[in-house]
C-alpha positions, -999 to 999 in steps of 0.1 A, spaced: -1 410 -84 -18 431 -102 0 453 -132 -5 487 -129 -2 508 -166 3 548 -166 -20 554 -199 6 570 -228 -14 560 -255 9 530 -261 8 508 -230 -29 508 -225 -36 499 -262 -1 469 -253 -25 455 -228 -58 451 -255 -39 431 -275 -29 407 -241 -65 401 -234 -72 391 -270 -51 362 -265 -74 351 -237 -109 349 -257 -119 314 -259 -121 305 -297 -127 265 -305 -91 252 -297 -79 235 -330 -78 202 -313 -115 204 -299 -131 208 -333 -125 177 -344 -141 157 -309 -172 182 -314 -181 178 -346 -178 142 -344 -195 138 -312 -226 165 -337 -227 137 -364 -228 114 -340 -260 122 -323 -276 135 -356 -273 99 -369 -279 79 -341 -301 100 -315 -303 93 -279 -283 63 -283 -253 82 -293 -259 109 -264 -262 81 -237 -230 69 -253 -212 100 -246 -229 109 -212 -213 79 -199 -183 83 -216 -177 116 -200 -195 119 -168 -190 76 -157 -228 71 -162 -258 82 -176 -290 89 -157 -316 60 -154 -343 86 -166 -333 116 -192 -365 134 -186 -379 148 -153 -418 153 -150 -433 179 -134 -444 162 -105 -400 148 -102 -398 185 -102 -422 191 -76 -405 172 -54 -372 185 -59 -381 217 -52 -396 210 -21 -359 201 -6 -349 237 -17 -342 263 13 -374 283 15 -353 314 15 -336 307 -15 -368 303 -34 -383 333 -21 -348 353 -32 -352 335 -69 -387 344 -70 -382 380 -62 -353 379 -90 -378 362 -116 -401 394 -111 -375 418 -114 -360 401 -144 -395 400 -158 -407 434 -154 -376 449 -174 -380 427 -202 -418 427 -201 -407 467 -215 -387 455 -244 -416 436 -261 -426 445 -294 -460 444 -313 -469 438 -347 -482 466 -369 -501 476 -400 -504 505 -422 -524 517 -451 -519 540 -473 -550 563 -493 -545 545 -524 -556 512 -509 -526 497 -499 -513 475 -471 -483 469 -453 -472 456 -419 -448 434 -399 -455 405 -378 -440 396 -348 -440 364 -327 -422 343 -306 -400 314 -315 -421 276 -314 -390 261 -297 -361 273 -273 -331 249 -261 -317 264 -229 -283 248 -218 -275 249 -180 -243 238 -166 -248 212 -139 -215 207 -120 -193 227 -100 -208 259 -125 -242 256 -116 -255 291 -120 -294 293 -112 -297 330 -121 -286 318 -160 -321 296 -165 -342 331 -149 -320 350 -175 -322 327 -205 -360 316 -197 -379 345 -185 -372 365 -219 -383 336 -244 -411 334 -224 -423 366 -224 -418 372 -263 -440 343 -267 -421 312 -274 -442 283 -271 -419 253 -257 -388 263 -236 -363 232 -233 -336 228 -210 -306 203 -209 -285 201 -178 -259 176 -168 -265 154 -133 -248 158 -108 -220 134 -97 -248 113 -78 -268 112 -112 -296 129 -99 -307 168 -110 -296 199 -93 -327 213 -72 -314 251 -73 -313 247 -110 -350 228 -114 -365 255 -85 -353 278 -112 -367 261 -140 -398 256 -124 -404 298 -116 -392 307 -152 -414 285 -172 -394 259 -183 -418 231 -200 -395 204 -202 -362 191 -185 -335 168 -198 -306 154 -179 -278 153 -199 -252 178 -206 -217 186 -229 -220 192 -268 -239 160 -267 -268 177 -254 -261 210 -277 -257 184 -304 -297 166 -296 -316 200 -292 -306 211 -326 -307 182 -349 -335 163 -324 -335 128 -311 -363 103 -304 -371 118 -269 -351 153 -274 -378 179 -296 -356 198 -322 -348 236 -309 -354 267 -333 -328 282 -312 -299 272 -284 -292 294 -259 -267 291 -227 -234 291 -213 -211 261 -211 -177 247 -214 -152 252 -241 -171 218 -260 -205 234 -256 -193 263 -270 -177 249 -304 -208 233 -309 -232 258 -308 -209 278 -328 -206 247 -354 -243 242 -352 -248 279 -361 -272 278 -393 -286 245 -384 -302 264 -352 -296 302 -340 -278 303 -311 -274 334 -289 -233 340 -286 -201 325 -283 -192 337 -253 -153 347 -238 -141 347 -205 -158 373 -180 -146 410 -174 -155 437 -158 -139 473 -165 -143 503 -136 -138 539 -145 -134 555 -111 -127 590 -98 -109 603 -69 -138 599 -46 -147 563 -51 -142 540 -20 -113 516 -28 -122 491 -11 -156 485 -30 -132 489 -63 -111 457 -50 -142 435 -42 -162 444 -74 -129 443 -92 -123 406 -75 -161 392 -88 -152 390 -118 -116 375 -113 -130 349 -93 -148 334 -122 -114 317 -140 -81 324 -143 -92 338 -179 -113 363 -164 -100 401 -172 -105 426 -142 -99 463 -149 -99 502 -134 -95 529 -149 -87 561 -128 -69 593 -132 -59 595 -93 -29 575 -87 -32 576 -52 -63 557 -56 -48 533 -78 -25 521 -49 -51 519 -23 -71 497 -44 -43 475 -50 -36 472 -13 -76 465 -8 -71 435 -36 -41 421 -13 -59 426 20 -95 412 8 -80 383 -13 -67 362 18 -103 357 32 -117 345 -7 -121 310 -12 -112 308 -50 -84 333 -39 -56 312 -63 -79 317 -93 -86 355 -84 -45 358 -82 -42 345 -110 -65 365 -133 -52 393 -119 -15 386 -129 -22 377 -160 -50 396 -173 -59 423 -150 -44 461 -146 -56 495 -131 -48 516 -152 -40 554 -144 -51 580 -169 -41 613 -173 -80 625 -175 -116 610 -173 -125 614 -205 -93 594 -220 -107 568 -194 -140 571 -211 -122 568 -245 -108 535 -236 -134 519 -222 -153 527 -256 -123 512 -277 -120 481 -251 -160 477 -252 -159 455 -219 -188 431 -208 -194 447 -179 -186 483 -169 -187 501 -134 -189 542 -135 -174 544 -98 -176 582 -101 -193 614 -78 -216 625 -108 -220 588 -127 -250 598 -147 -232 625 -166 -211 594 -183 -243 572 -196 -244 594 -231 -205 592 -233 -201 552 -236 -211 536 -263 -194 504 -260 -205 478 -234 -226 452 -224 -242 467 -192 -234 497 -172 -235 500 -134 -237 533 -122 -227 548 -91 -209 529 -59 -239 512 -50 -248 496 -83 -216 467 -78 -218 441 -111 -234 416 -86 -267 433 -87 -271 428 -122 -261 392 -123 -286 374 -100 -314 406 -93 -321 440 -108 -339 433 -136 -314 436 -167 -302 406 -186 -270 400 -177 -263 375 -208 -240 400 -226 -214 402 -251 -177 398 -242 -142 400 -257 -152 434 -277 -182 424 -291 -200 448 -275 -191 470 -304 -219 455 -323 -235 433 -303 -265 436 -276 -275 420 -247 -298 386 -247 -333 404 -245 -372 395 -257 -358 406 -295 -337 374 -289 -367 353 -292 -391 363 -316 -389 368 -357 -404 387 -381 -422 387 -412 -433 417 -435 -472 413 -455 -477 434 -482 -510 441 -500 -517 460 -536 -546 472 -553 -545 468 -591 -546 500 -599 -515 507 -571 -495 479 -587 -503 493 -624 -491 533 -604 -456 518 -602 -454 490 -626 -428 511 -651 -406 519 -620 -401 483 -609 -401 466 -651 -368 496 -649 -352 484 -618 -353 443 -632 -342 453 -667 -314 475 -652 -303 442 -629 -307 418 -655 -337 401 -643 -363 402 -671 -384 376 -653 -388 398 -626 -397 423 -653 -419 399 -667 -439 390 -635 -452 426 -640 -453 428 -670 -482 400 -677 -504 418 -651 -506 449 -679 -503 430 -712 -471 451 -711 -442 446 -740 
C-alpha cells in the first residue's frame, strides 16, 4: 500500500530521489534498435517502414493512407454521443489557445528606422497517436487544435492499426474535428522515423509531436535537430496539496487517475492533517477493489506513491515547487490564495471540483505538459509550440553612419575585422 512519509526535511527529499529512478530515459539496449530501425527508413523509405510494421505488429495495412471520404465513413460508426462530447471538447480546447496567439509587429523609430518580428505558423506538423490498447482521442484535440490555430499549414498524423488492420474511428472522429489533413496508418519509431526524414508517400515534418512508447520516444529524442519535437515525456504524476477540509474520498479517486496509467505512474498528497492522511488511505483501499486496472493502480502506489504529512502548508507548497510535478491539485478551503505561491508545475487544478480529469479530455488547457521535474523550465505544449520567428531590420544611411564607430568598436574588440570591415566600406572608413 501506499507509503506514508512524516515531512523532516530528510524523508521527503529520500522519496525525490525514488521517483528519479522511474523517468523513462532511452534504455541502453533500445538505442541501438531505434536508431537502426531511423537509418533504415531514411535510406529506404516506405519500404523499410512496411518492413517493420509487419515485423512488429504481424502485418501491415493494405492502404497506408486514409482519404477523407475512408474517414467519413469511419466516423459515421462512431457513438453520436461521443462525437458530440469531442466536439464540445475541440471548442473548449480551441477557445483557450485561440488567447495564446501571438501577432507580428513593427516599429519605427524618428530617425527612419525599422524593426519588427514576424510570426507564423510551422509549413508541416507530424502528430503521433498511439493506436492500441493506449488509444487516447483527447491527445490528437490536444496536439492538433494548437498547430492549427497558430497557423500551420499541413497537420500529419501517424497511428498504428488496430489488431484487425483497420484504423481506430474514435481516433479519426478526432482527427477529423481537429483539422488533421492527412492520415497514415502506421505506428512505432518507424513512423517517428518517416515523418522526419520523409518517404515516397510520407511528407517530411518541420516538427513531431505526440506521446508513445518507450521506441517512439528514443526516436524523437534521436531525431531531435533533424525535426523539433515537443518533449520526451516520463511517466504520469499528479501531486495534491490538501487541507484539513478536503473530502478524502475525492483525494483517493483523483489520486488513483493517475496511478492507473502504469505502474511507473507517481501519485502524491501532501497534507498537514494526519488524520486526513489516514482517511484517504482507507478511501484508496475501499475504491481500488471496484477499478478495473486496480493491479497496475496497486502497484504505482507501492512503489512510487506516498502522502505525505507536513508539518505546515507552506512546507507543502515548498515541496511541490522543488518536486515541480506534471500535474498539481490545490485540494484546499481558500485554493486561489496558493496560484502566486507555485511556481513549479505543469498545470494547476484548483479547488475540489477541478479533479485532473477535467483538464485531460475538456476544460480548455493543454494538458501536454512537462513531467519528471521539468516543469522547472519547461511549459506546456501551446500555439508558441508551433510557430517561429524572424526579426527584419531596416536603416537609413545616415542611421547606419549615427552608429557606425560603435559597432567598427565592438568587431575590433572581438576580433572580427571583417565585421568591422562590412561597415567600414559603407563610410570609406580606415
Amino acid at each position: 500500500m501506499i507509503t506514508t512519509v512524516t515531512a523532516d526535511g530528510v524523508q521527503e527529499y529520500a522519496f525525490i530521489k525514488t521517483l528519479k529512478t522511474r523517468a523513462q530515459n532511452s534504455d541502453k539496449n533500445v538505442i541501438p534498435v531505434v536508431t537502426e530501425i531511423l537509418e533504415n527508413v531514411r535510406q529506404n523509405g516506405d519500404a523499410a517502414v512496411r518492413e517493420y510494421t509487419v515485423k512488429f505488429d504481424g502485418k501491415a495495412p493494405e492502404k497506408t493512407e486514409i482519404t477523407p471520404e475512408e474517414m467519413d465513413a469511419l466516423i459515421a460508426s462512431c457513438d453520436a454521443d461521443y462525437l458530440s462530447t469531442v466536439e464540445k471538447a475541440a471548442k473548449n480546447i480551441a477557445d483557450f489557445h485561440q488567447r495564446q496567439l501571438q501577432q507580428s509587429w513593427l516599429t519605427t523609430k524618428p530617425n527612419g528606422v525599422m524593426m519588427g518580428q514576424r510570426v507564423r505558423g510551422l509549413k508541416r506538423v507530424g502528430i503521433y497517436v498511439p493506436g492500441g490498447t493506449a488509444a487516447y482521442p483527447s491527445s490528437v484535440l490536444m496536439n492538433a487544435i494548437p498547430a492549427k490555430i497558430a497557423g500551420v499549414e499541413e497537420i500529419i498524423m501517424v497511428t498504428p492499426p488496430q489488431k484487425d488492420g483497420t484504423p481506430n474511428p474514435n481516433i479519426i472522429a478526432a482527427a477529423k474535428i481537429a483539422g488533421v489533413d492527412r492520415v497514415f496508418l502506421m505506428g512505432g519509431a518507424q513512423a517517428v522515423a518517416a515523418l522526419a526524414y520523409g518517404t515516397e508517400t510520407v511528407p517530411k515534418a518541420d516538427k513531431i509531436v505526440g506521446p508513445g512508447n518507450i521506441f517512439v520516444a528514443t526516436a524523437k529524442k534521436l531525431l531531435y535537430g533533424v525535426v523539433d519535437i515537443d518533449m520526451i515525456a516520463g511517466p504520469s504524476e499528479i501531486l495534491i496539496i490538501a487541507d484539513k477540509s478536503a473530502n478524502p474520498g475525492y483525494l483517493a479517486a483523483d489520486l488513483m487517475s493517475q496511478a492507473e496509467h502504469d505502474r511507473l505512474a507517481s501519485a502524491i498528497l501532501l497534507t498537514d492533517c494526519a488524520a486526513l492522511a489516514e482517511q484517504t488511505k482507507e478511501e484508496l483501499t475501499k475504491q481500488m477493489q471496484r477499478l478495473e486496472r486496480r493491479d497496475i493502480i496497486e502497484s504505482s502506489l507501492d512503489n512510487f506513491g506516498a502522502v505525505i504529512v507536513c508539518s505546515d502548508m507552506q512546507q507543502a507548497v515548498d515541496f511541490a515547487n522543488e518536486l515541480a510535478p506534471e500535474h498539481l491539485e490545490v485540494c484546499c478551503e481558500n485554493p486561489m490564495e496558493y496560484v502566486g505561491k507555485l511556481d513549479n508545475a505543469g498545470s494547476v487544478f484548483l479547488g475540489s471540483y477541478s479533479p485532473e480529469p477535467l483538464g485531460d479530455y475538456f476544460a480548455g488547457p493543454n494538458h501536454v505538459l512537462p513531467t519528471s521535474g521539468t516543469a522547472r523550465f519547461f511549459s506546456p505544449l501551446s500555439v508558441d509550440s508551433f510557430i517561429k520567428k524572424s526579426s527584419f531590420i531596416y536603416y537609413t544611411e545616415d542611421a547606419l553612419r549615427a552608429d557606425a564607430a560603435d559597432i567598427i568598436r565592438f568587431a575590433n574588440t572581438e576580433g572580427l575585422t571583417a565585421h568591422a570591415n562590412s561597415i567600414k566600406v559603407r563610410f570609406n572608413l580606415d
